[in-house]
Every structure is written in C-alpha cells, then in structure tokens.
N, C-alpha and C positions, 0 to 999 in steps of 0.2 A: 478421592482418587479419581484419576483422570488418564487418558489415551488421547496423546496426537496420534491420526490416521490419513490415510489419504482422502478427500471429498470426492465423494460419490454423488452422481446423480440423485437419486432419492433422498438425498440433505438436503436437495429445495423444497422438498415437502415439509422440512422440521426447523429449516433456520427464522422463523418470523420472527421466532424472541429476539435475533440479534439484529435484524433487519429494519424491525422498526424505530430504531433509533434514527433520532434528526441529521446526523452527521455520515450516516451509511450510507453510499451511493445504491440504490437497490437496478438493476438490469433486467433485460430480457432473459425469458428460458437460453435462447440460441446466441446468447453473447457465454453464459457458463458452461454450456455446452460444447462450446468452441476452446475456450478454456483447458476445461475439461480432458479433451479429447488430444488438442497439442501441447500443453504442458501440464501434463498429471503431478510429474513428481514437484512442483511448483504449486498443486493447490491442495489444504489440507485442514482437516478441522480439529477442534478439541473437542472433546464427547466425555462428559460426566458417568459418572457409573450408572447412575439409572436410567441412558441414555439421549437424555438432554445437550443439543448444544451448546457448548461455550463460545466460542467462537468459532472464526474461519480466516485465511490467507488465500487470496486467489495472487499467482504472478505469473511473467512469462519469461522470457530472451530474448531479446532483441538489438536493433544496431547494426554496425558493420564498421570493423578494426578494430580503433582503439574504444570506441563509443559502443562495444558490445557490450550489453549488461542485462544483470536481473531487472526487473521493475517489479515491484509491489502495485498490484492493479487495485487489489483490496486486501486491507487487514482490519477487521472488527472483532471486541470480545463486548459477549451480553452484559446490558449494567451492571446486572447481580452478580457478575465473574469480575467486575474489572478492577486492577490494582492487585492482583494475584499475581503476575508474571508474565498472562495467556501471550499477553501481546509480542512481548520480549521473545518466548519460546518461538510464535510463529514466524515472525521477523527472523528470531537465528537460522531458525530451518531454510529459510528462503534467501537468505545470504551462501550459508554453507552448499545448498545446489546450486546457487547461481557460482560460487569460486570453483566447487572441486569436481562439477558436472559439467558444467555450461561454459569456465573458465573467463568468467567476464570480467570488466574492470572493474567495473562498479554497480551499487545497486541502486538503482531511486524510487522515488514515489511524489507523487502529487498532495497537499492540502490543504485545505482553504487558509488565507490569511488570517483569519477572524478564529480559527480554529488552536486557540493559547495553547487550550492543555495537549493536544496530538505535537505540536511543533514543539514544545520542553521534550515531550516524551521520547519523538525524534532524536533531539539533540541529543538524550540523557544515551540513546543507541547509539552514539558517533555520525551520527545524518547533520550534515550544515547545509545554508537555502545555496543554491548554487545559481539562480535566478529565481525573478517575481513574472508568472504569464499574465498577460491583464485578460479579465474575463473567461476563465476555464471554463467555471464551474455556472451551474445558472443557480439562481435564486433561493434559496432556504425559505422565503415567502415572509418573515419574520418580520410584519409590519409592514405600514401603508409606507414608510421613508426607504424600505429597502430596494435595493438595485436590482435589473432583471441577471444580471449577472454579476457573478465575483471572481474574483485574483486565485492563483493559488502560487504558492510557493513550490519549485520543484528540488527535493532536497536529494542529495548525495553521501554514498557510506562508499569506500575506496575500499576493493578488494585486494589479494595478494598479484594482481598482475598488475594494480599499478603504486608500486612502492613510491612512486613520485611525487602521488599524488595531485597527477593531472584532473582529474575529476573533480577537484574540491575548490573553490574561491572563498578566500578573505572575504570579500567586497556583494557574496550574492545576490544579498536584499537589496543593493544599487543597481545588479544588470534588471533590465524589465524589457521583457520580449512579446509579441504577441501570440494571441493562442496560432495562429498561421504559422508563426515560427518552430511552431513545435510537431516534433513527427511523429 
C-alpha cells in the first residue's frame, strides 16, 4: 500500500533512492524550493507505507494564450517501484491540475533522445514528439565517444481546451529547433 501526497520540503532529505538513477535530472535545494512554493498542487510524491519514497512529479504553468500549459519538469519512480503504474498515476495527477486548475491546453515534458524506454512510455500516455531541441541536455558522461551535450525530444498530451488538437504534429521528430528556441 501506497499514498500520493503532496512534496514537502523535507523529501529532499529521503529521495536519494530515486535520485540516483542515471536518467534523473537532480537540482538545486532553491530550484525545488521554488517549485515548491509556486506550484505545490503540481509537485507530489508516492510514499510506501513504511515510509520510503517511490517516486516524485515536480511540474509548473506556463505560456501565454493558446501555448498555456502544464509542463512535467520531473517525473521519476525508484527502480525497485518501477513498472507498478507510479509513473502513470503521477503524470495523470499533473495532467488533471493542469486541465481543470490551471485550464491549459496542453501538457509537455522534455527527454533525451537516447532515452527508448521513457519515450514508448510517453507515447503508451498519449504524449507524441512535437519537435527534436539539439542539445538540451548535457552529457550523461557515458564513455570517452560521448557528446558534451545531447537532443531531447519535447513531447505533447492535448488537454480538453484544445479539441483541435493544435498542440500535437504528425511530422515532430522532423521539426529540430534549437535550445535558444525554446522558452
């Protein structure tokens, strides 16, 4: 048994189990804190019964008009949690404040190209790449051949305000913008 909650302050003291994975962006105390403090009902963790984290969702709002939306800043669940649903339940919560709180169009998130199994995972949520950023991310360090920096794909999930489905492109993996381009 399990509890999503809201993230509190003192879960930077207890999330390393899910932190230290290669694929988790880890931050500053004053980047979660910020967080935090302007979009609470946006960051939330899963906590096991004997108090262990399972994962966490950081996200915010942002935009302006049509280009309002949630963004998923971070979603990670601990190895030993993962392939349970952690990820799905966080993602839904942060869809559902961003449509019926925050009233956005859509939600997105960043992840590295190289990163297979998060981008099925994405898709298996209804998220498609809507463009490719050259160089988001910096390096995962992964050998003497590897780049100082990598791609990421920035993907899109169409909420109830845009039935049109302006948010979403056919063709995403084709558009390639750079990190300048993005706000």
């Amino acid at each position: 048994m399990s509890i999503l909650r809201p993230f509190r302050a003192t879960d930077l003291f207890r999330f390393n189990n899910i932190n230290l994975d290669i694929w988790t962006e880890t931050y500053g105390i004053t980047f979660y804190f910020s967080y935090l403090s302007r979009w609470p009902d946006l960051c939330c963790v899963q906590e096991a019964q004997d108090g262990k984290l399972m994962g966490y969702i950081l996200g915010k709002a942002e935009g302006l008009g049509t280009e309002w939306h949630g963004h998923v800043t971070a979603v990670t669940v601990a190895p030993e949690y993962r392939r349970l649903g952690i990820g799905k339940k966080l993602i839904d919560l942060l869809e559902f404040v961003s449509d019926e709180k925050y009233k956005g169009y859509f939600v997105d998130l960043y992840v590295r190209c190289t990163n297979e199994v998060a981008i099925k995972m994405y898709e298996n949520f209804g998220y498609s790449v809507f463009r490719r950023v050259r160089e988001y991310y910096g390096s995962l360090g992964m050998g003497r051949d590897s780049k100082d920096e990598e791609d990421a794909f920035d993907m899109r999930k169409p909420l109830s305000r845009d039935p049109g489905r302006r948010s979403v492109r056919s063709n995403g993996r084709e558009i390639i913008v750079g990190v300048h381009d993005v706000s």
